[in-house]
C-alpha positions in Angstrom: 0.0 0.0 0.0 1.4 3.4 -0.5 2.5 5.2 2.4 1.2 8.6 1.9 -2.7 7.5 2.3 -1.7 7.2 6.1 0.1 11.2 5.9 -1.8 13.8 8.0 -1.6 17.1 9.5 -0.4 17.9 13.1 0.0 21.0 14.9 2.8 21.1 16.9 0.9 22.4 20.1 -1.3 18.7 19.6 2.1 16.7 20.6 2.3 15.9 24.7 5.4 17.0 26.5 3.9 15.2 29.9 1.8 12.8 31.1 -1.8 14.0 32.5 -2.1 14.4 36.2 -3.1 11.8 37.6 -2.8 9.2 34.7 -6.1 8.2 34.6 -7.1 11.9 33.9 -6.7 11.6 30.6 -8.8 11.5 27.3 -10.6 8.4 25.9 -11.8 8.1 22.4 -14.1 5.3 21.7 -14.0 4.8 18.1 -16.4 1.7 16.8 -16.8 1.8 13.1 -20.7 2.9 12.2 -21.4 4.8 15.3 -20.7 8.4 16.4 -17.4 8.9 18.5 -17.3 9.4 22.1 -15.0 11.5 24.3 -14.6 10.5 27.2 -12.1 10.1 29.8 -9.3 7.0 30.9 -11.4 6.7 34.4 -14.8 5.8 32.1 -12.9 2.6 30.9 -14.6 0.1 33.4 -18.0 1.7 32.1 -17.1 0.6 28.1 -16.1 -3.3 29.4 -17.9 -6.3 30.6 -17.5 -9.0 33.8 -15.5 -11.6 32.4 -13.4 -9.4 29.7 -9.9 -9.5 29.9 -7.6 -7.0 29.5 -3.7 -7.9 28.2 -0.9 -5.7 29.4 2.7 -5.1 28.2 5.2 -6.0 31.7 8.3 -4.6 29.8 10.1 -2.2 31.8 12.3 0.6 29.9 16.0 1.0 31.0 18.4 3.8 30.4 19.1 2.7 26.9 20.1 6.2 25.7 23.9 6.5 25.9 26.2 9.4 25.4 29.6 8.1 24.2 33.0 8.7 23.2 35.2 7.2 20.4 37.9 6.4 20.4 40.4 5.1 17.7 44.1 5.4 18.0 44.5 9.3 19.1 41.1 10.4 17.3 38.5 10.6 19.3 34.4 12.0 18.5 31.1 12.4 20.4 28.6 9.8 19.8 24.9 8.8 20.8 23.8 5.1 21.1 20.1 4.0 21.7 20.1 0.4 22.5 16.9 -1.2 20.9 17.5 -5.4 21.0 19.5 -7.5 23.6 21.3 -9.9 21.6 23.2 -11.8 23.9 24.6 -11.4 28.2 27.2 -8.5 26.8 25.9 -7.9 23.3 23.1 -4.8 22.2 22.4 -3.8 18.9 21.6 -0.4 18.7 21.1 3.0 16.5 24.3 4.8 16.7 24.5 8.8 15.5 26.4 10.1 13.8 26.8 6.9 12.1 29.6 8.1 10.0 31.7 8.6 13.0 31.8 4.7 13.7 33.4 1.5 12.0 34.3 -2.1 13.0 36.4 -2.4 15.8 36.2 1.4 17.1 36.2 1.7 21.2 33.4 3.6 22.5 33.7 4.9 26.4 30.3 5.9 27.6 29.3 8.0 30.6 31.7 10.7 29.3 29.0 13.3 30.4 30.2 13.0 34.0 28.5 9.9 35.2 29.8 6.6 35.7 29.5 3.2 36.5 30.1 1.2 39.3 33.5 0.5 38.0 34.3 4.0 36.6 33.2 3.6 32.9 31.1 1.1 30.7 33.1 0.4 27.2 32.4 -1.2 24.5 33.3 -2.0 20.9 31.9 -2.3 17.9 31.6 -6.0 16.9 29.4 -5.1 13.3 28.0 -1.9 11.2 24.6 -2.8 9.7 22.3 0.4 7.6 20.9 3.2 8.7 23.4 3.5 11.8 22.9 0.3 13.5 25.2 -1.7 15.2 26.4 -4.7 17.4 28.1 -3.5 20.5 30.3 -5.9 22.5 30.4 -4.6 26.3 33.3 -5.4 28.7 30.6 -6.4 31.3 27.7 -8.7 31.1 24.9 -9.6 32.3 23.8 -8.2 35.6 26.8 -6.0 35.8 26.0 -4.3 32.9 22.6 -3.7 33.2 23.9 -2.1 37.1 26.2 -0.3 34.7 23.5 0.9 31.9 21.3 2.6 35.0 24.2 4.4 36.2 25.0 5.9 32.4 22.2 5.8 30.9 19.4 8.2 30.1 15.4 7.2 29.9 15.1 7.0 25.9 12.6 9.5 25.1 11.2 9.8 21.8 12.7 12.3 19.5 9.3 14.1 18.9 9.6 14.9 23.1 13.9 14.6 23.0 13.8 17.3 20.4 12.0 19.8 23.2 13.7 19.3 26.5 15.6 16.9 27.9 15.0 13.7 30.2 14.6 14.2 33.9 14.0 11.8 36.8 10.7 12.9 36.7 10.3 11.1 33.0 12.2 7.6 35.2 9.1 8.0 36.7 6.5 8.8 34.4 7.8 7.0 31.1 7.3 3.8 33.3 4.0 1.7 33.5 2.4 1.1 37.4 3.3 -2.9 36.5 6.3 -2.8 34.3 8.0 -5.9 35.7 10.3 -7.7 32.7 13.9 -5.3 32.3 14.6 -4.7 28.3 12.5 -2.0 26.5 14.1 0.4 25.6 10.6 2.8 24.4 7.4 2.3 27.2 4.0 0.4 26.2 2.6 4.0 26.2 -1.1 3.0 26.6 -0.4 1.3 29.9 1.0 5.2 30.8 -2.8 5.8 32.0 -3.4 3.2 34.5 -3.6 3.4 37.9 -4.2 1.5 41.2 -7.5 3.4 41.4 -8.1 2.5 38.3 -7.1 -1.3 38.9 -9.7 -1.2 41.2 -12.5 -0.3 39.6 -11.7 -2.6 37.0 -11.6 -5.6 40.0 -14.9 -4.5 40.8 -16.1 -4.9 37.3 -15.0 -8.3 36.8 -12.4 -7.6 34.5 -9.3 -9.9 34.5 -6.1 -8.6 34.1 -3.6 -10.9 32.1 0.2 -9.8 31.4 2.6 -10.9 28.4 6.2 -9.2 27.7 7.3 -7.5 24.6 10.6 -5.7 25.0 9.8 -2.4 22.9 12.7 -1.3 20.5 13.9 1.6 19.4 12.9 0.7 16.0 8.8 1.5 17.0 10.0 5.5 16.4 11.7 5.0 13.0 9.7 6.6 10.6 8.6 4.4 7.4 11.0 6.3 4.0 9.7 3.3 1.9 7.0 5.2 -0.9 5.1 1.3 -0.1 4.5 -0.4 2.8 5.8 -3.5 1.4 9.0 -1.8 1.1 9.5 -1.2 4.5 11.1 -3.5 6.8 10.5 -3.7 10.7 13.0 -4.6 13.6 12.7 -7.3 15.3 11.6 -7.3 19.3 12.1 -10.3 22.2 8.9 -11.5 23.8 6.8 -14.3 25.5 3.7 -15.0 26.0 3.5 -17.5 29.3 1.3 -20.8 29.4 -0.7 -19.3 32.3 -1.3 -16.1 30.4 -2.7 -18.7 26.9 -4.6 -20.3 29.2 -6.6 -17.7 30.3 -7.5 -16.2 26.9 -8.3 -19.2 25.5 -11.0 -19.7 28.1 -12.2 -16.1 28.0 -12.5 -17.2 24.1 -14.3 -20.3 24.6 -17.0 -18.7 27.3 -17.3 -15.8 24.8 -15.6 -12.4 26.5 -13.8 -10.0 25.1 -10.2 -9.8 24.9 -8.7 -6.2 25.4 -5.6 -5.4 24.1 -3.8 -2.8 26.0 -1.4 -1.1 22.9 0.0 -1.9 20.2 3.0 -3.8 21.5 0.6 -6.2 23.5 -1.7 -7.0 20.4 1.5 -7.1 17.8 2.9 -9.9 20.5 -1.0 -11.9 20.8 -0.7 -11.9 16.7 2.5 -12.9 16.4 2.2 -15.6 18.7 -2.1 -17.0 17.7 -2.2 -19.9 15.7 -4.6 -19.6 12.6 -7.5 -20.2 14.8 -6.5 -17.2 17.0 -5.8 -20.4 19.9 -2.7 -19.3 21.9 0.1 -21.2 23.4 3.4 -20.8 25.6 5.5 -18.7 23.1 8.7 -17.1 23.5 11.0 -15.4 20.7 11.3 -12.1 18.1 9.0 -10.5 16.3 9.3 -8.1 13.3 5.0 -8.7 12.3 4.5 -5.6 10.3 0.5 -4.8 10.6 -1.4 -2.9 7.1 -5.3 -2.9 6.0 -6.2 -5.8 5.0 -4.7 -8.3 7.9 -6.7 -10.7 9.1 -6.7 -10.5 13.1 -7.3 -13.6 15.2 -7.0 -12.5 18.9 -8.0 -8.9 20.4 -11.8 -7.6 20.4 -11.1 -4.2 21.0 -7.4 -2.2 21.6 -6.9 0.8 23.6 -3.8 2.8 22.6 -2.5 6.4 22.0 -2.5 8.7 19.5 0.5 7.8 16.2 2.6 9.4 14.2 1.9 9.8 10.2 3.0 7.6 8.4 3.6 5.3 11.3 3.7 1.6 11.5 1.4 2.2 14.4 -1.3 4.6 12.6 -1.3 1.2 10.2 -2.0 -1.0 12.2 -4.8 0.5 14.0 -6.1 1.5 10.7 -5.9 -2.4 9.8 -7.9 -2.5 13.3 -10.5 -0.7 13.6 -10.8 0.7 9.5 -9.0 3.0 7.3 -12.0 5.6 7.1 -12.8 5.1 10.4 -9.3 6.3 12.0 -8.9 8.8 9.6 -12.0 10.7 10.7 -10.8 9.7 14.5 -7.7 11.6 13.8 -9.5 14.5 12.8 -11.6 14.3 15.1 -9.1 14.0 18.1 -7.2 16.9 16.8 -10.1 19.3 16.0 -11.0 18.9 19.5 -8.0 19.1 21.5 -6.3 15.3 22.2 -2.7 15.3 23.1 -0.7 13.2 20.8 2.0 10.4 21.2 3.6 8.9 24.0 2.7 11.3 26.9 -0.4 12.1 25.0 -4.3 10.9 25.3 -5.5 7.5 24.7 -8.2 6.0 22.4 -10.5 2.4 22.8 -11.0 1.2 19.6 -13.5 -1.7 18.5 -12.2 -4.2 15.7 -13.4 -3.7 12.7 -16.3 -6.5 11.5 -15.1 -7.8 7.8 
């Protein structure tokens, strides 16, 4: 499909430089194809669900995977920036490097030249392998739990660039860029839609009778690279770590069989569901990577409905809740939502969306 029927227009002042306060404050859009849209608020969400639905949460929890660094090769030396975006091994990370130019095989990179350290004094690494587009295979000098000790002492919380571009992180973003239930260590970009919840929230939901089920997908860097492929079938994805427990199956194959609703909550959680459903949507223990690259036109076999924020153009995510919920249908959302005020992105409002009948 071409790329430029998921282009739109959006003001500046739309894009969220903070969370709402509290969480649960912020906007909902309900968005079912045929019927008018309604705004409401995050704290309506129990109201829009049923006893018995489940909802399915993202347990990833971002680290510091934004790294200031310095090469260094023979005498030369230049100032780099590394976002790690896929653990590949106890001391190994691939990641974006920029300026790409200024690396090669076998260059020595000393992070935490800003003035922090590590618990040894530095983290260094070198560079194993160059791939495109500035990605790379970093060998550390530590590994395992000593390096990720040594990543929260350099690193910074990865903000996206549409929010890195405006100010800089703070330890209030360690905070807020950080889900109420993020458990599993390696994202490296938050399951933004689970941003809204709450232990209020929670509540209210336990009251209803909703279950709360929990897989991991370890979010990548990749999930902000904007799509420069004209077609969509030109445009390849990165691939992210996840699993999907046997407990976790289990219980959405019964809520299937007794007839509830199955909830996604974002994008990452419903990519992870489809990537792991057999044809009959039937789920199993499942563990590995997944590069699933959603468009119109996919055939989904495992959420009912998906709540998640508001995309960028031209996104993978835009297409994929497009795919979701109709082309026409999030098209005149996105208007919608911008006409009347929703924050955008990661820090930005939220949206329940019904699957499209086909």
């Amino acid at each position: 499909m071409r790329v430029d029927l998921f282009d739109f227009d959006l003001p500046e002042e739309h894009i969220a430089l903070r969370p709402a306060e509290p969480r649960d404050s912020a906007r909902l859009l309900k968005v079912r194809s045929g019927e008018p849209f309604e705004d409401l608020s995050v704290r309506d969400l129990p109201s829009l669900l049923q006893p018995g639905d489940v909802l399915v949460f993202n347990d990833t929890r971002v680290i510091p995977a934004q790294l200031k660094g310095m090469r260094r090769r023979g005498e030369a030396t230049a100032l780099v920036d590394a976002t790690l975006h896929m653990r590949v091994g106890p001391d190994r990370w691939l990641a974006f490097m920029r300026p790409g130019k200024r690396v090669a095989e076998g260059d020595r990179i000393h992070f935490g030249h800003d003035g922090s350290s590590c618990f040894l004094g530095q983290l260094d690494a070198t560079v194993v392998e160059k791939r495109e587009g500035g990605e790379v295979l970093l060998s550390f000098d530590v590994s395992g739990p000593f390096l990720d000790e040594a990543l929260h002492a350099v690193g910074h919380i990865p903000l996206p660039p549409y929010i890195a571009s405006k100010r800089a992180d703070d330890e209030r973003d360690r905070l807020d860029y950080q889900t109420i239930y993020a458990r599993e260590e390696g994202a490296v970009a938050a399951p933004t839609a689970g941003l809204h919840f709450t232990p209020e929230l929670f509540a209210a939901l336990d009251d209803m009778g909703v279950e709360r089920r929990f897989v991991t997908l370890h979010v990548g860097a990749g999930t902000f690279l904007p799509v420069k492929a004209d077609d969509t079938d030109q445009h390849r994805m990165h691939a992210e770590s996840g699993v999907v427990s046997a407990e976790t199956a289990a219980a959405l194959n019964a809520a299937r069989e007794r007839g509830s609703r199955i909830v996604a909550v974002g994008t990452t959680s419903l990519r992870l569901l489809e990537s792991a459903a057999a044809e009959d949507g039937s789920l199993k223990e499942w563990s590995g990577a997944t590069d699933i690259f959603i468009t119109p036109g996919y055939r989904f076999r495992t959420a009912d409905m998906l709540m998640t924020n508001f995309h960028l153009p031209r996104s993978t995510l835009f297409m994929l809740v497009s795919a979701f919920a109709g082309m026409e249908t999030m098209r005149a959302a996105y208007e919608h939502a911008i006409s009347t005020g929703y924050r955008f992105y990661s820090y930005g409002d939220s949206s329940l969306l019904f699957r499209q009948q086909t």
